[in-house]
N, CA, C and O atoms as a DFTB+ gen file, in Angstrom:
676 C
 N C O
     1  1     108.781     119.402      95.997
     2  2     109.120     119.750      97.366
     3  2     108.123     120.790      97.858
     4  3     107.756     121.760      97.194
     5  1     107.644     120.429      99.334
     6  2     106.412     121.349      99.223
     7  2     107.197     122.224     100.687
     8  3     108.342     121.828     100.905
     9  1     106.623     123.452     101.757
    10  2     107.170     124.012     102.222
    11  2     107.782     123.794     103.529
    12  3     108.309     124.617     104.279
    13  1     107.598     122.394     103.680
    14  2     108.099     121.487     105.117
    15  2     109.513     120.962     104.163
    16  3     110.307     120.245     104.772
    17  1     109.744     121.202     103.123
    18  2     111.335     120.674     103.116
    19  2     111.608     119.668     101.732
    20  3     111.161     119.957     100.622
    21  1     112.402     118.473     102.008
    22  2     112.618     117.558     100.572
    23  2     111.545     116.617     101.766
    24  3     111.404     116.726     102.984
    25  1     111.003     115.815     100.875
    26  2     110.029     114.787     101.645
    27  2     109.965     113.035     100.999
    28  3     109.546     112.706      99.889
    29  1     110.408     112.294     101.868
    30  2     110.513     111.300     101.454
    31  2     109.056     110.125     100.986
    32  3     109.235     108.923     100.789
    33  1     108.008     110.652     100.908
    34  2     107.186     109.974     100.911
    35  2     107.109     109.013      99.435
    36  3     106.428     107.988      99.446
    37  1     107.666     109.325      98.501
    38  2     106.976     109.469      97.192
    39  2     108.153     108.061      97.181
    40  3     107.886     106.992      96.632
    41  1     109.446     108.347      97.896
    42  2     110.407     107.332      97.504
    43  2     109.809     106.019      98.601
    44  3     110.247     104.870      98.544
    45  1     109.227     106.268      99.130
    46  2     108.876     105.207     100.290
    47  2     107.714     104.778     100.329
    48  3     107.213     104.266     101.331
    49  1     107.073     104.954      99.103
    50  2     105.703     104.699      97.826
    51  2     106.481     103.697      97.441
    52  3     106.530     102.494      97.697
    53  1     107.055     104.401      96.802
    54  2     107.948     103.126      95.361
    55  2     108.379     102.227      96.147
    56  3     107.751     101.169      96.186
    57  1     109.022     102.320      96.602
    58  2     109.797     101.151      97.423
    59  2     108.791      99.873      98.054
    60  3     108.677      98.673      97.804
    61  1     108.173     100.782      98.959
    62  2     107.794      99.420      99.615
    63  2     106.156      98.952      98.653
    64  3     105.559      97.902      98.887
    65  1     105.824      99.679      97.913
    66  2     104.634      99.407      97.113
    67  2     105.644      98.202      96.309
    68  3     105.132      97.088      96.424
    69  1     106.551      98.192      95.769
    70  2     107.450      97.315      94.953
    71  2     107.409      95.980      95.822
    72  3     106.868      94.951      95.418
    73  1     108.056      96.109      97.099
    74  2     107.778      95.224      98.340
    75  2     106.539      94.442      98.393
    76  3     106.649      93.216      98.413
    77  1     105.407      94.964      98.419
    78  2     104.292      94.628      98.312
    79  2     103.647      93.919      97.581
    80  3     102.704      93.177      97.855
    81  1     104.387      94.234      96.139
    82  2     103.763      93.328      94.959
    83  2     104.220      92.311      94.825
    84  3     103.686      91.286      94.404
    85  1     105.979      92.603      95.409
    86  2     106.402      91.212      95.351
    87  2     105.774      90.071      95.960
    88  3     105.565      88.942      95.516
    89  1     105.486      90.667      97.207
    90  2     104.627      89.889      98.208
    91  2     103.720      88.651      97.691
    92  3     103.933      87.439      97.720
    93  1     102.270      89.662      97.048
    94  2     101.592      89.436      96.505
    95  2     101.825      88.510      95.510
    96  3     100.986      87.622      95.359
    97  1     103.100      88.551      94.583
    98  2     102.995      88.087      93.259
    99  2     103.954      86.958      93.292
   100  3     104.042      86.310      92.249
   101  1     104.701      86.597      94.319
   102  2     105.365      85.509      94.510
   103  2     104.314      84.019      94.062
   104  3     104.318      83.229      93.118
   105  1     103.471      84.194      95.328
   106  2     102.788      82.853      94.998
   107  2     102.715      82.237      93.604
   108  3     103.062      81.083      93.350
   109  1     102.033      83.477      92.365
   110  2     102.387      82.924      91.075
   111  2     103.307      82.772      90.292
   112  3     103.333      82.388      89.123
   113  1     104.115      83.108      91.022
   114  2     105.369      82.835      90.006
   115  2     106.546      81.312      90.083
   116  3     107.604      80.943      89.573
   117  1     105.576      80.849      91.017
   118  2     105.940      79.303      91.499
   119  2     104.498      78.600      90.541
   120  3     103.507      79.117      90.026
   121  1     105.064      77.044      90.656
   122  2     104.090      76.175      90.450
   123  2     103.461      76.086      91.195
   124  3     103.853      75.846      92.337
   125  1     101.784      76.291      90.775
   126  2     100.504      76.056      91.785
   127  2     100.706      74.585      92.711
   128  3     100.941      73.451      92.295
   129  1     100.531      75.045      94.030
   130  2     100.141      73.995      95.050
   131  2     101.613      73.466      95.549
   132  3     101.672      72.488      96.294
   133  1     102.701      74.086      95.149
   134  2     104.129      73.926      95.996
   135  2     104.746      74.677      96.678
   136  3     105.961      74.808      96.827
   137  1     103.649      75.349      97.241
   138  2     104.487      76.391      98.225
   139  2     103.620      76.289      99.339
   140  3     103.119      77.338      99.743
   141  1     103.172      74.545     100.283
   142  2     102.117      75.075     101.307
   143  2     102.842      74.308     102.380
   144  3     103.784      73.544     102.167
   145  1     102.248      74.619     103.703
   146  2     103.045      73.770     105.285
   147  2     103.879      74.186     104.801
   148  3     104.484      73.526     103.956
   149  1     104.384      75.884     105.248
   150  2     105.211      75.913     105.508
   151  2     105.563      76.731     107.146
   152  3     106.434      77.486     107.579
   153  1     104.423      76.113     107.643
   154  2     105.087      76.765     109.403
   155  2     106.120      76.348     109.946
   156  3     106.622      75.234     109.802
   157  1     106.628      77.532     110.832
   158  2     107.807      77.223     111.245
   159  2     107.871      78.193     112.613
   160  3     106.836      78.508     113.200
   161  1     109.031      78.578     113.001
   162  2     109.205      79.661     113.735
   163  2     109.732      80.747     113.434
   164  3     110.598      80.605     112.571
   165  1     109.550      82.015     113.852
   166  2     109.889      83.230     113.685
   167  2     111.583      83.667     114.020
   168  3     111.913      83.521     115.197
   169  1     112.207      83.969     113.460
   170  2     113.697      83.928     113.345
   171  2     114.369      82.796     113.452
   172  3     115.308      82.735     114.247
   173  1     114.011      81.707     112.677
   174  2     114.782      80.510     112.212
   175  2     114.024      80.238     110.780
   176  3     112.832      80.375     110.501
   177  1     115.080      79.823     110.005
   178  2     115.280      79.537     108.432
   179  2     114.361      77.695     108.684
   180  3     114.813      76.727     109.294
   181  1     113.555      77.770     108.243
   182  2     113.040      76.103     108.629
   183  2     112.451      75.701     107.187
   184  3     111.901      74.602     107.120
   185  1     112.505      76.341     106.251
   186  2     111.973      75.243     104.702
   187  2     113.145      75.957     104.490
   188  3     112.894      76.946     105.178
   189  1     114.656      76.228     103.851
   190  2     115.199      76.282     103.258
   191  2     116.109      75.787     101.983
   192  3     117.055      76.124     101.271
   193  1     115.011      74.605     102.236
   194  2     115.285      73.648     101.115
   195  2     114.510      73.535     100.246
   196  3     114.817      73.080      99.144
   197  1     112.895      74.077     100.687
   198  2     112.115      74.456      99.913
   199  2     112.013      75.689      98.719
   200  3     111.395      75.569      97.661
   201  1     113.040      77.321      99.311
   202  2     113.446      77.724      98.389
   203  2     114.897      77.572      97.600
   204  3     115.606      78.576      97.525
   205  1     115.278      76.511      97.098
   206  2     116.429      76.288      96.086
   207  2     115.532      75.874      94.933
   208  3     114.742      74.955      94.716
   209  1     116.005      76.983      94.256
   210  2     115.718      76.689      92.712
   211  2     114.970      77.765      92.524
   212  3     115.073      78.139      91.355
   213  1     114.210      78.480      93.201
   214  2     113.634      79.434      92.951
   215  2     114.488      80.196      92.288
   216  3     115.716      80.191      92.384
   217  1     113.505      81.150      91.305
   218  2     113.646      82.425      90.740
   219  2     114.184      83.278      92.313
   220  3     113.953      83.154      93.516
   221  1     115.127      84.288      91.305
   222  2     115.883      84.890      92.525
   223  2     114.757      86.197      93.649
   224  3     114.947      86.675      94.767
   225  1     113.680      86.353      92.676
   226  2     112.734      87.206      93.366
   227  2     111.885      86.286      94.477
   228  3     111.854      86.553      95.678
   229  1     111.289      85.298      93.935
   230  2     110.387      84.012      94.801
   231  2     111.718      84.040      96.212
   232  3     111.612      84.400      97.385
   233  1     112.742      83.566      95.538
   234  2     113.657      83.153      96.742
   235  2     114.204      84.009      98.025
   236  3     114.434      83.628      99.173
   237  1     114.340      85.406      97.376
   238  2     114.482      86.164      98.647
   239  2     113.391      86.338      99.539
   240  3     113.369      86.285     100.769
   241  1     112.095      86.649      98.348
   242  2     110.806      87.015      99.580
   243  2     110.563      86.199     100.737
   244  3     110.428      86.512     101.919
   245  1     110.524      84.613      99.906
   246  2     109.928      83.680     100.987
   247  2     111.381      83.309     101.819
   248  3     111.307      82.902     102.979
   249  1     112.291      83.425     101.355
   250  2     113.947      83.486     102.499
   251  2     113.152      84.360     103.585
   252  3     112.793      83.892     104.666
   253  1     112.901      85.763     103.152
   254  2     112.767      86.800     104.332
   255  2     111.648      86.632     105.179
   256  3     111.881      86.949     106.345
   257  1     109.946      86.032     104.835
   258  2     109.555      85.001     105.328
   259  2     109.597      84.214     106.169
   260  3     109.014      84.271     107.252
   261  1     110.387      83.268     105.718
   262  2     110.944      82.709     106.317
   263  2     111.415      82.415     107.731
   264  3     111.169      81.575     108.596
   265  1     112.288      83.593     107.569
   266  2     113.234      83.868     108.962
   267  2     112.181      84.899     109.515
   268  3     111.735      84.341     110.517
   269  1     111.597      86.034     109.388
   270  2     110.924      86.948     109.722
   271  2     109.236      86.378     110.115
   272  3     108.700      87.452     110.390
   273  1     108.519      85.663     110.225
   274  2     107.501      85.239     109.950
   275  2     107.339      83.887     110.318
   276  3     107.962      82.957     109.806
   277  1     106.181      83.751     111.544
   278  2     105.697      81.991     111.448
   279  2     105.326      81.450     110.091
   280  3     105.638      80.314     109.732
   281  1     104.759      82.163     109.471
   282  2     104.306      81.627     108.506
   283  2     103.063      80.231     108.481
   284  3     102.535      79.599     107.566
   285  1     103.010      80.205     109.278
   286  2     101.580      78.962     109.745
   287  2     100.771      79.330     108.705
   288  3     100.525      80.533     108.610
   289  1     100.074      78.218     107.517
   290  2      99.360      78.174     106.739
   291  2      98.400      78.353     107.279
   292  3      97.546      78.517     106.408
   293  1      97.898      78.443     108.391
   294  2      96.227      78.797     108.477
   295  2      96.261      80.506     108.936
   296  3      95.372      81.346     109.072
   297  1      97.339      80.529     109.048
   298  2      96.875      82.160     109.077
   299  2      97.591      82.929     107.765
   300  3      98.133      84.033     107.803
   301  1      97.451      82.069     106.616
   302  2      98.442      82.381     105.628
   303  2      97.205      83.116     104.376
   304  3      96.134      82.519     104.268
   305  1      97.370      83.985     103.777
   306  2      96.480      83.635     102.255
   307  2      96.815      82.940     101.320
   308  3      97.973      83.002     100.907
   309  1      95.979      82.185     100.807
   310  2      96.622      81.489      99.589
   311  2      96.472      81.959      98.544
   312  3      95.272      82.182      98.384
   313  1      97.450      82.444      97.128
   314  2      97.253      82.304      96.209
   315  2      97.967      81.860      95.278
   316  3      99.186      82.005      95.193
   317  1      97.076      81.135      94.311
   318  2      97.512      80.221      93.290
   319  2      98.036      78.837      93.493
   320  3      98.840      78.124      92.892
   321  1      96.818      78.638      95.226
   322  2      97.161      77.336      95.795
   323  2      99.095      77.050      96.226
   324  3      99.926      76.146      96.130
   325  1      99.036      78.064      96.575
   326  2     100.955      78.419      97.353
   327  2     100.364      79.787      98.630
   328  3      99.639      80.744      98.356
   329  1     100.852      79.509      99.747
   330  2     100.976      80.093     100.452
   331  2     102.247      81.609     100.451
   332  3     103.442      81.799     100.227
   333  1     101.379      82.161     100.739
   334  2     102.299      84.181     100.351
   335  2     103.133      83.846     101.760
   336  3     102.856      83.386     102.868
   337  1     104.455      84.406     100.987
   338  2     105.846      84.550     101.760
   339  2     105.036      84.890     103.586
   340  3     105.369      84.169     104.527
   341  1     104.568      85.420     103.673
   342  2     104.134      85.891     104.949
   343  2     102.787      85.394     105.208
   344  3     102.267      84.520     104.514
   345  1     102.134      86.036     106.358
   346  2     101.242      85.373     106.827
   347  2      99.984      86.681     106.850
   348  3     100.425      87.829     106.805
   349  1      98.743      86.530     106.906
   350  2      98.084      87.480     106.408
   351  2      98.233      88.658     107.103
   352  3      97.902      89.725     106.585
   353  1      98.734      88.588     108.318
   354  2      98.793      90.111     109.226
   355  2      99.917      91.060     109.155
   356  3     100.053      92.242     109.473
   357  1     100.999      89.784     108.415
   358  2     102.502      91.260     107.717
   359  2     102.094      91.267     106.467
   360  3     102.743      92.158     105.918
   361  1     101.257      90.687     105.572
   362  2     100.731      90.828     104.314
   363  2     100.220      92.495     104.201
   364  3     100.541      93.494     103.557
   365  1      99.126      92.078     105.353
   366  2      98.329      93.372     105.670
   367  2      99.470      94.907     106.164
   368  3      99.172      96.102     106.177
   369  1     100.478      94.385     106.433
   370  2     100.800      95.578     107.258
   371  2     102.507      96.246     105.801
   372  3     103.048      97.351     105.846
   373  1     102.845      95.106     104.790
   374  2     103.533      95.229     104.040
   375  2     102.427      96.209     102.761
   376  3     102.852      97.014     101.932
   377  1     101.444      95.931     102.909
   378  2     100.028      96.757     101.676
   379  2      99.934      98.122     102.445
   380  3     100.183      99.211     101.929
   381  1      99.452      97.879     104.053
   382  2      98.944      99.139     104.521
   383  2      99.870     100.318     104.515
   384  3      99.573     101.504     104.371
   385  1     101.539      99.548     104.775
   386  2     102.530     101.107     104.871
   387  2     102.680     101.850     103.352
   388  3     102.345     103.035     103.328
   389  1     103.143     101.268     102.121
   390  2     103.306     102.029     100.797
   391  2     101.665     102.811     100.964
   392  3     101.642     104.028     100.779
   393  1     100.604     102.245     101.238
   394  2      99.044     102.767     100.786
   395  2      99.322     104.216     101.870
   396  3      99.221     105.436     101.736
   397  1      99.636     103.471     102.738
   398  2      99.910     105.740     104.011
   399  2     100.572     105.865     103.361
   400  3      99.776     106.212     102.489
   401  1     101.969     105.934     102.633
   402  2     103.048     106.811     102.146
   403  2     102.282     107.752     100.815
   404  3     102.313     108.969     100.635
   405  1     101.394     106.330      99.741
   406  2     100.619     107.206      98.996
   407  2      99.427     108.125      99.345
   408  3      98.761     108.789      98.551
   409  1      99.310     108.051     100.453
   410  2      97.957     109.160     100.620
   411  2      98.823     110.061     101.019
   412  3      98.625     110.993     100.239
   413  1     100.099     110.540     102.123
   414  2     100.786     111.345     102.554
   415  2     101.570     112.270     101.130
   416  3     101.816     113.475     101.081
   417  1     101.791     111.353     100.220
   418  2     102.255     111.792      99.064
   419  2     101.614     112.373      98.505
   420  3     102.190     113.327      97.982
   421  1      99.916     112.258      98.173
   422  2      99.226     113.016      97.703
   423  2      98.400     114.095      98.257
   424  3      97.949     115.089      97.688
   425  1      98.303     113.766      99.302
   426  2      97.869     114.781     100.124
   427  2      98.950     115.286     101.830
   428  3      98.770     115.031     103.021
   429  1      99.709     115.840     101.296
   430  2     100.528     116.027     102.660
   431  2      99.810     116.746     103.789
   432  3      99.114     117.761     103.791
   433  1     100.167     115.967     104.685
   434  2      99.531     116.797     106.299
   435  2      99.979     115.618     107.241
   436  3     100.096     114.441     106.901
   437  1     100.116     115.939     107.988
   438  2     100.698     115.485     109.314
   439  2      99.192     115.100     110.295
   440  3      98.351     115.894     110.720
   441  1      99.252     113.524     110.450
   442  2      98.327     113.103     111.057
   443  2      98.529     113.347     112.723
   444  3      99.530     113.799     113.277
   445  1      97.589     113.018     113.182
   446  2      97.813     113.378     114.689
   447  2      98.009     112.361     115.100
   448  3      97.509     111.359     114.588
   449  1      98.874     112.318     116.252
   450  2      99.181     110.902     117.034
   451  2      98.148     110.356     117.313
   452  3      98.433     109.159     117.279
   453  1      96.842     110.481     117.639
   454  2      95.911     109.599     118.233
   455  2      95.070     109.466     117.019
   456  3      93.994     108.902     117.220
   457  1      95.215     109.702     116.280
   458  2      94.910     108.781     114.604
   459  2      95.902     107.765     114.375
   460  3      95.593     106.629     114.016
   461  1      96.935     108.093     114.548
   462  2      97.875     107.410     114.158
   463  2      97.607     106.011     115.444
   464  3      97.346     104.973     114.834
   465  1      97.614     105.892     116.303
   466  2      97.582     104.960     117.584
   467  2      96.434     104.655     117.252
   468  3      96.616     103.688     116.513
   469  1      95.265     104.855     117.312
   470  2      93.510     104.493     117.042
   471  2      93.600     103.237     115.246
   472  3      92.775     102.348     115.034
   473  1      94.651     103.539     114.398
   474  2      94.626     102.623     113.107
   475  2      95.478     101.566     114.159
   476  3      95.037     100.443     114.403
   477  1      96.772     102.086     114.755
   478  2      96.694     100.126     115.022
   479  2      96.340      99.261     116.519
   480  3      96.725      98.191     116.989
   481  1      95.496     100.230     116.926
   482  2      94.876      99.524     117.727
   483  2      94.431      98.248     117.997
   484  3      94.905      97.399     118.751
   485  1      92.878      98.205     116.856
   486  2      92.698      96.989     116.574
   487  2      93.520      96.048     115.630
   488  3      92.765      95.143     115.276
   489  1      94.570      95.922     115.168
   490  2      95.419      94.970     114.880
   491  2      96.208      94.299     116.565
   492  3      96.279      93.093     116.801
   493  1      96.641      95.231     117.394
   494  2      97.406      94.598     118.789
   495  2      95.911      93.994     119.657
   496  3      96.002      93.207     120.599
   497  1      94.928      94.387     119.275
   498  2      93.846      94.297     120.134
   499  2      93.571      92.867     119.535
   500  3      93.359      91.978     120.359
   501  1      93.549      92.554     118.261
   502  2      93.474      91.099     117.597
   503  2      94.392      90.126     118.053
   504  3      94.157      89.217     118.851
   505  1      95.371      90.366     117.530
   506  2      96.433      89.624     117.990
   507  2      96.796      89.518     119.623
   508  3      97.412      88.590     120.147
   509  1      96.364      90.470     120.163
   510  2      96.249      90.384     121.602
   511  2      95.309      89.295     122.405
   512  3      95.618      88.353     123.134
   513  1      94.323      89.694     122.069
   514  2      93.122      88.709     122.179
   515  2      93.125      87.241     121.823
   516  3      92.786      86.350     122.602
   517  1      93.426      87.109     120.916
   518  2      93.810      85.791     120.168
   519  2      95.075      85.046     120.911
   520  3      95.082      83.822     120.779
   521  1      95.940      85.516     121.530
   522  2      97.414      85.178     122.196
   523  2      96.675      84.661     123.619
   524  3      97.168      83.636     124.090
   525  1      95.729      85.161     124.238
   526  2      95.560      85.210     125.589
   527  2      94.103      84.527     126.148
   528  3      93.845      84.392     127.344
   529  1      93.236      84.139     125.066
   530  2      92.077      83.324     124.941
   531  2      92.292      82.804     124.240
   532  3      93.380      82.579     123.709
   533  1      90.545      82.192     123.873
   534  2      90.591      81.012     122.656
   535  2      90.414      81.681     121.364
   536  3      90.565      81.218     120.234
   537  1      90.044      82.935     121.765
   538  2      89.582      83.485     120.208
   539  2      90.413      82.969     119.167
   540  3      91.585      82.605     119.260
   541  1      89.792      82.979     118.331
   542  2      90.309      82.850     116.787
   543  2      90.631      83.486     115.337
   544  3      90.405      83.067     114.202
   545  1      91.326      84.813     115.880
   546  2      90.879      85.371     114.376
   547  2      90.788      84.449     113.370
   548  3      90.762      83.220     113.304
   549  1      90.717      86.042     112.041
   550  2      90.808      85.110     110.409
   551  2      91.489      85.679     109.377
   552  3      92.105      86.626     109.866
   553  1      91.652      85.625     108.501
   554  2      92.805      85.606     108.127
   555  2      92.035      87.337     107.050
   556  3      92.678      88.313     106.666
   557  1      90.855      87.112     106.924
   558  2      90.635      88.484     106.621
   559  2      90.452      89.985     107.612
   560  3      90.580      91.170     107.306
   561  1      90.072      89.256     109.001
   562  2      90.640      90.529     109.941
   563  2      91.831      90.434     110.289
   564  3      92.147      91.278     111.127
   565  1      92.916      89.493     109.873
   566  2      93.952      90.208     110.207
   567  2      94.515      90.655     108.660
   568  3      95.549      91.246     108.971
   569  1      94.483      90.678     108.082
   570  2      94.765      91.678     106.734
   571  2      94.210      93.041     106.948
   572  3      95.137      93.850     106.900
   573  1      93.205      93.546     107.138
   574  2      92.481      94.678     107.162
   575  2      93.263      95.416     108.686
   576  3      93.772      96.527     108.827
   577  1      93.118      94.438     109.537
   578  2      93.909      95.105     111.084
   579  2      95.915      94.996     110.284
   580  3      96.976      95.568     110.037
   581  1      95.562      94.463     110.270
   582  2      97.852      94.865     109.515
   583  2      97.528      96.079     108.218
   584  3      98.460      96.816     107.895
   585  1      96.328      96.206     107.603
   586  2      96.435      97.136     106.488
   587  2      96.850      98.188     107.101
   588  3      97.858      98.848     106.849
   589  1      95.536      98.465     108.472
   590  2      95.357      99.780     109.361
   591  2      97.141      99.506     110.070
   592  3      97.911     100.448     109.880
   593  1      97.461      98.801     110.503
   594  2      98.404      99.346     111.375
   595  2      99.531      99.536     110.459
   596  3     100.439     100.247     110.889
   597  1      99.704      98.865     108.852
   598  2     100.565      99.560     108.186
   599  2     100.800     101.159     107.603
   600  3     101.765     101.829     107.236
   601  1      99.079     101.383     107.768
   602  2      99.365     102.753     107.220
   603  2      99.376     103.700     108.370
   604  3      99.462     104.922     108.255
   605  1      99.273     102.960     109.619
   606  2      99.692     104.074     110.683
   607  2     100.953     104.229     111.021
   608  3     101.466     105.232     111.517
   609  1     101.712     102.698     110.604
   610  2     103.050     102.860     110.684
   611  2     103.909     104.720     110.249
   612  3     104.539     105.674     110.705
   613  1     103.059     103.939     108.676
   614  2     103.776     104.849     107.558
   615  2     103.816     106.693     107.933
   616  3     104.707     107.532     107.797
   617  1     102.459     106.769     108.424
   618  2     101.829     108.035     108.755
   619  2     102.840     108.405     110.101
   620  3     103.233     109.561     109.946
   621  1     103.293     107.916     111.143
   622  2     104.110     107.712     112.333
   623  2     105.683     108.178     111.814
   624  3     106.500     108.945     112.325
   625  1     105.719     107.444     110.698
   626  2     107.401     107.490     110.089
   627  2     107.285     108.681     109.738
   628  3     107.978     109.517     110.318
   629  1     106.400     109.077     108.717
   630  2     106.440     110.795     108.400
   631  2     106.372     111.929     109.905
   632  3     106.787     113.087     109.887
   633  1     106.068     111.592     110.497
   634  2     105.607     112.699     112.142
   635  2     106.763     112.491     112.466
   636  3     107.152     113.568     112.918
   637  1     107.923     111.453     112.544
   638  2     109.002     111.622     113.306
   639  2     109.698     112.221     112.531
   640  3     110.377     113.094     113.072
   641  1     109.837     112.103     111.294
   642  2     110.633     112.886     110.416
   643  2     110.666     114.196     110.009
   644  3     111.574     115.008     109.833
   645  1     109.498     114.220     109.903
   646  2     108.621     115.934     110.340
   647  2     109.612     116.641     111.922
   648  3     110.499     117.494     111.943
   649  1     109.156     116.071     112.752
   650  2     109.637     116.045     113.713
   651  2     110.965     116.451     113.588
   652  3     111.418     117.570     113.825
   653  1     111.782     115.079     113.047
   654  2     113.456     115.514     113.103
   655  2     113.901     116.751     112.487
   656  3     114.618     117.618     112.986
   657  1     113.279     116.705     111.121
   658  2     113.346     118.172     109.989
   659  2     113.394     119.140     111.006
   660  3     114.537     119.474     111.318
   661  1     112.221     119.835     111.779
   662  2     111.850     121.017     112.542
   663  2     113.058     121.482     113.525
   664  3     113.476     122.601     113.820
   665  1     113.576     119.752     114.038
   666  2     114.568     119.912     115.129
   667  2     115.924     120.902     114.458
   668  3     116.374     121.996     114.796
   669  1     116.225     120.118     113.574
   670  2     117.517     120.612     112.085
   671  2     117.549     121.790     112.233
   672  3     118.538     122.355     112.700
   673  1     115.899     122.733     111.672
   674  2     115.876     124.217     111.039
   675  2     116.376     125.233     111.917
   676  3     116.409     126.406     111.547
């Protein structure tokens, strides 16, 4: 505990870094090349027939997926020839928040709001762009733009909490 109080960073490391791997580590824990087409729409369950039988870890991620997530294979990463529960830009943004919680954890300080707004800029500026022309992102700028806007998330969650703490004292 350092002199701003009890600080949640270290638990919100673990956690969603755990989150993260699952992410990541789903694809292999299925048989290669049965987890692909699986687009759908964003808050509707649309392969749910695809996860029965899964291991109970495979099955929740890509459940949450699922419902949470287009999931459109071309904006998907593949690994182990199976498409990851999500799509590369909540991939990016499920890696980028535990990665701010661990730098906040190791180095505490309170970022400034316009650091914090400037990391996810270019992620809304991608996805913005892409919604409203022809552009095209790819599936590696939107990982790197969801990394940045995850760890600005994370950095944001600590300032309000910071924030709330100060209000308390």
């Amino acid at each position: 505990m350092d002199d701003r109080g009890p600080r949640p960073e270290r638990t919100l490391f673990i956690l969603l870094g755990l989150l993260a791997a699952g992410i990541f580590l789903a694809p292999f824990l299925n048989e290669s090349g049965t987890l692909t087409g699986l687009d759908g729409q964003t808050g509707v369950v649309n392969n749910a027939d695809t996860w029965e039988g899964m291991d109970p870890l495979s099955y929740a991620l890509y459940y949450a997926g699922d419902l949470f997530c287009h999931q459109k294979e071309a904006r998907s990463l593949i690994l182990n020839d199976n498409q990851m529960p999500v799509c590369a830009r909540d991939a990016g943004l499920f890696l980028g928040a535990p990665l701010g919680f661990l730098f906040l954890w190791l180095y505490p300080r309170n970022v400034p709001w316009a650091i914090i707004i400037l990391m996810a800029v270019p992620m809304v500026l991608d996805g913005s762009i892409q919604l409203v022309t022809e552009y095209e992102s790819n599936n590696t700028m939107r990982l790197l733009t969801g990394t940045g806007a995850g760890a600005a998330l994370a950095f944001g969650m600590i300032r309000i909490f910071d924030d709330f703490m100060n209000v308390r004292r």
